[in-house]
C-alpha positions in Angstrom: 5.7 16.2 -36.6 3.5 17.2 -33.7 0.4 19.4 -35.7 -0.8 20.9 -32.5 0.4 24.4 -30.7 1.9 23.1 -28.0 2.1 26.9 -26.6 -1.7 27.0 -26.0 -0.9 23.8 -24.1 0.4 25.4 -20.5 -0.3 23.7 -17.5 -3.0 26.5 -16.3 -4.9 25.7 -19.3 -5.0 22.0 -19.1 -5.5 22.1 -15.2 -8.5 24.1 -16.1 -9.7 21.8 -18.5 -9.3 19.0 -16.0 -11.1 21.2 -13.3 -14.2 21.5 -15.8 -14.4 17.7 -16.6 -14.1 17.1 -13.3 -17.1 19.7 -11.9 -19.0 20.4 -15.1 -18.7 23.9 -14.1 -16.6 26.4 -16.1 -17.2 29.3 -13.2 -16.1 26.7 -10.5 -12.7 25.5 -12.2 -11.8 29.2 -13.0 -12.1 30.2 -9.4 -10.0 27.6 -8.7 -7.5 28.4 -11.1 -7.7 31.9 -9.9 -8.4 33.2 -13.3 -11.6 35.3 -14.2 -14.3 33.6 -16.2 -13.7 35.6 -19.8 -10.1 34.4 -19.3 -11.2 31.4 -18.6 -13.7 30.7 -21.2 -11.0 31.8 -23.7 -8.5 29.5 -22.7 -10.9 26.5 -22.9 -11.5 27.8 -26.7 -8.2 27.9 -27.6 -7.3 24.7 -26.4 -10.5 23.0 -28.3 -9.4 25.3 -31.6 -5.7 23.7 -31.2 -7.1 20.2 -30.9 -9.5 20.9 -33.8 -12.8 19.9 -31.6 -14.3 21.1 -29.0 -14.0 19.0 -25.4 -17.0 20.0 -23.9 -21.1 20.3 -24.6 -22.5 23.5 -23.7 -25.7 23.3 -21.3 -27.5 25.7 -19.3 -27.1 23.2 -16.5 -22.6 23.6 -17.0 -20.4 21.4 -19.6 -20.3 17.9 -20.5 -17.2 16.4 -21.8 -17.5 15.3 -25.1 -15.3 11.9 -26.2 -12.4 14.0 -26.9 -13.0 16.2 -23.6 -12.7 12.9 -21.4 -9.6 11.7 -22.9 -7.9 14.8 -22.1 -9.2 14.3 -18.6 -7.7 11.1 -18.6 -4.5 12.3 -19.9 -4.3 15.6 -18.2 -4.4 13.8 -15.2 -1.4 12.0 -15.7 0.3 14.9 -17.0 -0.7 16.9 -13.8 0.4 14.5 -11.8 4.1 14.2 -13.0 4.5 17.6 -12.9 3.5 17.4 -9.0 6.1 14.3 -9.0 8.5 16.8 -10.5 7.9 19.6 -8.1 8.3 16.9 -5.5 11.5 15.8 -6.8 13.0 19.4 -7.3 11.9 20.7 -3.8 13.7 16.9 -2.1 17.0 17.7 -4.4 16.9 21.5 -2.8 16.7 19.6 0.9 19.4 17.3 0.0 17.4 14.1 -1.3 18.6 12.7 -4.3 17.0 9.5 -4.3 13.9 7.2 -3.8 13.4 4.5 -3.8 10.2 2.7 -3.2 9.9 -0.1 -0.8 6.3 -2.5 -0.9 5.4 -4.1 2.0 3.0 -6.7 4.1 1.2 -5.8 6.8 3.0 -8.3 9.2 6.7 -6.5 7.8 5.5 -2.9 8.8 3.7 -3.8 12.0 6.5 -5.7 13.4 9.9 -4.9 12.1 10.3 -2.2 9.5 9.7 0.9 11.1 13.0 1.4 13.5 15.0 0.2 10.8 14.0 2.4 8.4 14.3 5.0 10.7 17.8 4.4 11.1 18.0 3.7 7.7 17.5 7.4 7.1 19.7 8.6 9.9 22.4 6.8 7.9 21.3 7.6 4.0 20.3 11.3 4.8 20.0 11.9 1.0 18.0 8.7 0.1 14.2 8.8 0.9 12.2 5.5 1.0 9.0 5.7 -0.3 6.2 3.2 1.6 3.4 1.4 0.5 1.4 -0.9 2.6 -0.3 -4.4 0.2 -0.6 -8.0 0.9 2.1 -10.0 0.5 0.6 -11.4 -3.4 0.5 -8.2 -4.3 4.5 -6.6 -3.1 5.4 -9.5 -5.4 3.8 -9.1 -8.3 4.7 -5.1 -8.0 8.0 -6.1 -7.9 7.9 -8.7 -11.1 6.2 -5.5 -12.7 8.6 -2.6 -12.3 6.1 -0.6 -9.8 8.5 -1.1 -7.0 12.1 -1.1 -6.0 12.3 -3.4 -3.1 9.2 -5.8 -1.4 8.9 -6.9 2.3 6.4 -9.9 2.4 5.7 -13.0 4.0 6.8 -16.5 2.3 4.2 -18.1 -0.1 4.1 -16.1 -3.1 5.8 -17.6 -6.0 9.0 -14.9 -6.2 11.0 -17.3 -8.5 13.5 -14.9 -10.4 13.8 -12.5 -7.9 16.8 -11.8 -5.9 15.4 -12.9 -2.2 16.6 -13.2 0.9 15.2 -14.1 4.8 14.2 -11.3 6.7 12.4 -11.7 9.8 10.3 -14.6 11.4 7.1 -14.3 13.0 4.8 -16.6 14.9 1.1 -16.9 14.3 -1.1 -16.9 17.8 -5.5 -17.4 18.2 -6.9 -13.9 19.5 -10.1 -14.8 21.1 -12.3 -12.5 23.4 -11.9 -12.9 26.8 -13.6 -15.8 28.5 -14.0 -17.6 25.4 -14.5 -21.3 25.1 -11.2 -21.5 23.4 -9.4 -20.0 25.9 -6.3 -21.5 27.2 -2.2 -21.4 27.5 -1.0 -24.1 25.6 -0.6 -24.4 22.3 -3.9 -25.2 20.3 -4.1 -26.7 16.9 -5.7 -25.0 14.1 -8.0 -27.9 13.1 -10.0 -27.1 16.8 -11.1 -23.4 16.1 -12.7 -24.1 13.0 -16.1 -24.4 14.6 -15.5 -20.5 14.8 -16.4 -18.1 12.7 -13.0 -15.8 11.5 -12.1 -12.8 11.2 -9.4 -12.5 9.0 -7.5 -10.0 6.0 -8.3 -9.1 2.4 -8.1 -11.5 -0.5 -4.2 -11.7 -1.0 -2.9 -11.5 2.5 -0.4 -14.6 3.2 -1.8 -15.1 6.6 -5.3 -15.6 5.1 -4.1 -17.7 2.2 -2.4 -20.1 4.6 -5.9 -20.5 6.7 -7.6 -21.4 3.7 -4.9 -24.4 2.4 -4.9 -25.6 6.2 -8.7 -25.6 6.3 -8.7 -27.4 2.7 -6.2 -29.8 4.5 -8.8 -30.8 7.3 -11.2 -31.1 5.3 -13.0 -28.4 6.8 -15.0 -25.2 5.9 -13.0 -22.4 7.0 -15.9 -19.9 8.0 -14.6 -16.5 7.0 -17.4 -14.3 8.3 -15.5 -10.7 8.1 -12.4 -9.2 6.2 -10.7 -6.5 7.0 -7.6 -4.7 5.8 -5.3 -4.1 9.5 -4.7 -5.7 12.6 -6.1 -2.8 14.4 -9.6 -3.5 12.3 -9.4 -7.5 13.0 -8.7 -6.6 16.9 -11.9 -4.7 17.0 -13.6 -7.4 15.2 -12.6 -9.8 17.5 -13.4 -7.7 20.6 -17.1 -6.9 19.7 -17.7 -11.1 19.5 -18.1 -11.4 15.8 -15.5 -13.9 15.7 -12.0 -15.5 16.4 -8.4 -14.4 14.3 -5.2 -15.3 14.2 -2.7 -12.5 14.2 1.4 -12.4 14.4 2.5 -12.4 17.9 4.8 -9.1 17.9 2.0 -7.0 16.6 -1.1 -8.8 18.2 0.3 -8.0 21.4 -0.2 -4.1 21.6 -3.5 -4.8 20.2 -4.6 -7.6 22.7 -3.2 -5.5 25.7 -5.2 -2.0 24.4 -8.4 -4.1 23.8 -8.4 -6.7 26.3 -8.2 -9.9 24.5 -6.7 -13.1 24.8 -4.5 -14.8 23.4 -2.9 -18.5 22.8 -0.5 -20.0 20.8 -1.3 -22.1 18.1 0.3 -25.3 17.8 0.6 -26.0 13.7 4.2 -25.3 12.0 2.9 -23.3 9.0 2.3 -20.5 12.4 5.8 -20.5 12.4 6.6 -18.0 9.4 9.6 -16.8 7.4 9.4 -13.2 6.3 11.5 -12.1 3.1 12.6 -9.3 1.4 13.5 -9.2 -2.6 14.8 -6.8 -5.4 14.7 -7.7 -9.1 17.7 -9.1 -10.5 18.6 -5.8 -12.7 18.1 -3.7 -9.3 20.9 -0.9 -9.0 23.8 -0.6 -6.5 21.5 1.8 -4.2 18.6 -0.9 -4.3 20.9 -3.8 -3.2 22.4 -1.8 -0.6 19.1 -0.7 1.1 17.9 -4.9 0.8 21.5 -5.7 2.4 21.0 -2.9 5.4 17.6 -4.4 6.0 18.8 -7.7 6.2 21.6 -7.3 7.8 20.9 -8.9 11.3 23.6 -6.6 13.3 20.5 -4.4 12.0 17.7 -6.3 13.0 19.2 -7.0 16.9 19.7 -2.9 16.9 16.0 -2.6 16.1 14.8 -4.9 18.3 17.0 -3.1 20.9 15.3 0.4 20.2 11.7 -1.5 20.4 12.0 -1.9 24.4 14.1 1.3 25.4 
């Protein structure tokens, strides 16, 4: 059995606790908890009298946690934070929500596609809310393997053997170059002749930057990666201010090239032409499978593209 009090364990006495950690201040994390500092400092005691030792040093200069007062920090946290979860989750079931369900997704998925379908997604599914979180491709797979997501949006490459994955979207790779560059042009240029350049490209992870580096490593070429960044937006402004040359997907390069004056031009390799994809795990529920067949569907996908241009 559990030795400890767990009634000198409220959430006002470990949020306290955390607040001291945190500030090494005692008067600063009982203002914050709204409590007055004899209250306070008696709390703090009877926490470190439950747990048998205390959690903090004692200095003119405030507290220092001891070993015992940082893992309760690191614990606390966590404890902190799902109660916050479960306020969240209460205060959605009292507005009707009674599910998430979280989606990861690539850059290229959210920038081009996702938005107007989850949108209507939500007109649909009033009582389901999707939960969004922005990675590279490498990493909405390996969330997904691990449990830490429900459904992933990402660009082919990543090994996604085992999970349940279908064809989404396609998307087509084009140069962005400043304007008046020597590279400029209309038709179609191949890869292999920008790599005099130096690129601007995304974070460590990001398909579109692993597929530069193979097709570099291909030509027998140095593929000089001089910045990386972690949105199109951030590789537009790159590229404007002549630090270097990028590739970006069409659909979402345009908006960009038009509000920052770039240009553009195709580029003429096949691995340009990409297939996005969107997977569940293979023990996924009904409600997971249904959003991954709403998002695929492509009566879906022609209604979004529809809503893109009105």
């Amino acid at each position: 059995m559990n030795p400890y009090n767990l009634a000198r364990f409220d959430f006002v006495s470990v949020r306290l606790a955390v607040l001291c950690a945190q500030s090494g201040s005692l008067t600063a994390a009982a203002r914050d908890c709204n409590l007055v500092l004899p209250a306070a400092s008696r709390r703090i005691r009877d926490l470190e009298a439950s747990i048998g030792e205390p959690l903090f040093e004692r200095h003119s200069r405030g507290l220092h946690p001891t070993p015992a007062g940082r893992a309760f920090l690191k614990h606390g946290l966590v404890l902190l934070q799902e109660m916050d979860l479960l306020m969240e989750d209460l205060s959605d079931l009292r507005k009707g929500v009674v599910r998430h369900i979280r989606l990861t997704s690539s850059t290229a998925a959210i920038n081009q596609f996702l938005p107007p379908l989850l949108a209507r997604y939500a007109q649909v599914n009033p009582d389901v809310q999707v939960d969004l979180d922005e990675q590279v491709s490498e990493i909405v797979v390996s969330s997904l393997r691990d449990g830490r997501t429900d459904v992933g949006a990402y660009v082919e490459g990543p090994d996604d053997q085992g999970l349940d994955a279908r064809n989404f979207r396609q998307d087509q790779l084009v140069l962005i170059i400043p304007p008046g560059h020597r590279l400029a042009g209309r038709s179609p240029i191949a890869f292999a002749d920008t790599l005099d350049e130096p690129w601007i490209s995304l974070t460590a992870g990001a398909a579109l930057l692993i597929k530069q580096q193979q097709a570099a490593l291909a030509c027998g070429r140095p593929f000089k990666l001089r910045m990386q960044v972690r949105s199109f937006d951030a590789v537009g402004h790159m590229v404007a201010s002549g630090l270097g040359i990028a590739a970006l997907p069409k659909g979402a390069a345009l908006p960009v090239i038009k509000a920052m004056k770039l240009a553009w031009r195709p580029l003429s390799d096949d691995w340009s032409h990409r297939q996005l994809k969107i997977a569940i795990r293979s023990d996924a529920d009904p409600a997971i499978r249904a959003i991954r067949d709403f998002l695929c569907d492509p009566k879906q996908n022609a209604k979004a593209s529809l809503a893109k241009f009105k």
